[in-house]
Backbone as a ProteinNet text record, in pm:
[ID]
protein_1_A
[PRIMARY]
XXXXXXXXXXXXXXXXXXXXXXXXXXXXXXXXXXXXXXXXXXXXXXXXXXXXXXXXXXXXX
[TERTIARY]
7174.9	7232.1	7313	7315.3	7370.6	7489.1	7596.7	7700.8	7721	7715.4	7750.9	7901.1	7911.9	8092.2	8126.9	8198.8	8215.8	8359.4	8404.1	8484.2	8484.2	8565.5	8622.8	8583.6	8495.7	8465.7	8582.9	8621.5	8749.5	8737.7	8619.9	8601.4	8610.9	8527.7	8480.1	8554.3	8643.6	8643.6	8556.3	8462.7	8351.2	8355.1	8335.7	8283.3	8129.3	8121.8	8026.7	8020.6	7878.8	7882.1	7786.7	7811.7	7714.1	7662.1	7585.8	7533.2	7552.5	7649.9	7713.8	7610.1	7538.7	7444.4	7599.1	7658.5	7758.5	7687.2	7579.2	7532.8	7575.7	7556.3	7663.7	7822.2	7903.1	8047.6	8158.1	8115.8	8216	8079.4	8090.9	7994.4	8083.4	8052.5	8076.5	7970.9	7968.7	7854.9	7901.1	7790.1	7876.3	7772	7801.8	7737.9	7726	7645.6	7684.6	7695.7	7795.2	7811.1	7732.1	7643.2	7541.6	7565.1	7730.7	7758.9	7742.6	7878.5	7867.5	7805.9	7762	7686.5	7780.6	7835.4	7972.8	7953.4	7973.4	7949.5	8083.5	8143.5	8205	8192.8	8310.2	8329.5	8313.4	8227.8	8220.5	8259.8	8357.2	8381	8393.7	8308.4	8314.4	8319.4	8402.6	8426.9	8370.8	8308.3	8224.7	8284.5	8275.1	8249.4	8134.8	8077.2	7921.5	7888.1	7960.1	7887.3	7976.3	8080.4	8106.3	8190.1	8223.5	8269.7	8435.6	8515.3	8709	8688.4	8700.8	8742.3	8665.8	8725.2	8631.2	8705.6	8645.2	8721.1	8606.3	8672.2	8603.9	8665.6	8615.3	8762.4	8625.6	8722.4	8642.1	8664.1	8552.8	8572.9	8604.2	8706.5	8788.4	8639.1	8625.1	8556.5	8644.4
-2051.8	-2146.2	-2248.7	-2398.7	-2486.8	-2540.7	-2602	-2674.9	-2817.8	-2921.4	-3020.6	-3047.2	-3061.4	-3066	-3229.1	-3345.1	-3483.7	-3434.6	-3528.8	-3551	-3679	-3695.3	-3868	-3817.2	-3938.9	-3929.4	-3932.3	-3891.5	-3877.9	-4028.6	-4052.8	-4183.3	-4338.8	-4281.5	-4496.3	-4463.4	-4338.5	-4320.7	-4316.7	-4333.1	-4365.9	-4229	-4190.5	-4101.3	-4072.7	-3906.5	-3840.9	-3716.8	-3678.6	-3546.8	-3423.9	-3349.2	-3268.2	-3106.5	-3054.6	-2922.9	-2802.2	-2725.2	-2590.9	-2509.5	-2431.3	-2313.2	-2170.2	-2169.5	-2067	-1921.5	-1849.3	-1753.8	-1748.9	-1836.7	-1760.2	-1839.5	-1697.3	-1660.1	-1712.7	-1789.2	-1835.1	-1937.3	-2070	-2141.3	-2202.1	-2261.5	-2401.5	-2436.5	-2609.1	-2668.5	-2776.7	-2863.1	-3017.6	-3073.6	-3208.1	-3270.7	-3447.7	-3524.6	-3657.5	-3719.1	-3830.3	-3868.1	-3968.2	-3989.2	-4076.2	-4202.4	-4261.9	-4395.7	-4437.4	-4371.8	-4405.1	-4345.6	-4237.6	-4172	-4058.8	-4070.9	-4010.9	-3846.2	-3789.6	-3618.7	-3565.1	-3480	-3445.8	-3283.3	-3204.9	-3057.5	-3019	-2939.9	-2912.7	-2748.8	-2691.6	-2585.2	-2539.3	-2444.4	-2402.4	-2225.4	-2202.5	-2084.2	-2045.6	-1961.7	-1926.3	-1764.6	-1764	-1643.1	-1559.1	-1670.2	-1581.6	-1693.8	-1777.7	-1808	-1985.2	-1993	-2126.8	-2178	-2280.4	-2350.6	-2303.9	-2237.7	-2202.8	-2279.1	-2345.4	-2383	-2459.3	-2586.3	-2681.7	-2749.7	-2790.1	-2883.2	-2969.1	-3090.1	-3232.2	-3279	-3237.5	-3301.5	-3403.5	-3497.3	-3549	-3494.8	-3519.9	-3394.1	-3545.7	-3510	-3581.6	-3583.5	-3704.5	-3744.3	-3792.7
-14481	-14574.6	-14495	-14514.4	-14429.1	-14565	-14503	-14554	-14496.5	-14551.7	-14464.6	-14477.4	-14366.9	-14316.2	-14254.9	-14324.5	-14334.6	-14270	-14195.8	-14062.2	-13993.1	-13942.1	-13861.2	-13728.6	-13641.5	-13559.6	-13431.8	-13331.4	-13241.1	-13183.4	-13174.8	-13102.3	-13128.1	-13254.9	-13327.9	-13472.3	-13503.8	-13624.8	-13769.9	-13756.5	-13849.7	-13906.4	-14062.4	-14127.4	-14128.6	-14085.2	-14024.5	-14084.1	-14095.9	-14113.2	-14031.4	-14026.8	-13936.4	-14064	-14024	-14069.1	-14033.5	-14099.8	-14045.9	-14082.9	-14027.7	-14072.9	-14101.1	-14225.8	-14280.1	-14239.7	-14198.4	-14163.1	-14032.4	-13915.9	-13834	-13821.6	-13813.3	-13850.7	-13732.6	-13651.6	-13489.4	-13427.1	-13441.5	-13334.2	-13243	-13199.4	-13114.4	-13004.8	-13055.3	-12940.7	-12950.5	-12884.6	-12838.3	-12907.9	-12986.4	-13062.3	-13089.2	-13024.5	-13001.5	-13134.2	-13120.7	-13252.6	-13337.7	-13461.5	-13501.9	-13521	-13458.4	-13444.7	-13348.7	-13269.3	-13150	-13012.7	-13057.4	-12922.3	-12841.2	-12833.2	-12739.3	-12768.8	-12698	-12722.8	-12796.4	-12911.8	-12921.5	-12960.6	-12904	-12890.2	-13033.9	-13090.3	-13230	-13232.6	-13369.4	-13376	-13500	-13562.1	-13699.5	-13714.6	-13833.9	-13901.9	-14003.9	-14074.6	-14161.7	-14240.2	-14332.3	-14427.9	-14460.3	-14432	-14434.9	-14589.4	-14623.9	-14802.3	-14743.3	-14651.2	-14639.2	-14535.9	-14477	-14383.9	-14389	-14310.9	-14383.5	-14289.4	-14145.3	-14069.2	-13961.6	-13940.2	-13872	-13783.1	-13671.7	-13594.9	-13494	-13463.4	-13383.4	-13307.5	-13175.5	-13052	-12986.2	-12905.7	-12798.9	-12679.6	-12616.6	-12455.7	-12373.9	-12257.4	-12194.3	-12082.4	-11997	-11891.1	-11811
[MASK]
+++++++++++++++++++++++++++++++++++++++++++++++++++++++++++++

């Protein structure tokens, strides 16, 4: 089951959203952003039924 999870980009600010698959319970991956390109650190929490916890950093170069 996916959730889409809407969030401000760290970079260009632009509203964005990405696709949490809520079946697994701890991710994180890196995910470029569909404005501006730029990779940002993606991190999500799950229940197993929905998104409790999300976060969008930019990774420092």
């Amino acid at each position: 089951m996916l959730e889409e999870v809407f969030f401000t980009c760290p970079y260009c600010w632009s509203c964005i959203s990405v696709l949490i698959d809520v079946s697994i319970y701890d991710q994180q991956y890196v995910e470029d952003c569909e404005i501006c390109c730029r990779p940002m650190h993606i991190e999500a929490r799950s229940d197993g039924e929905m998104v409790i916890d999300f976060n969008a950093e930019s990774i420092e170069q």
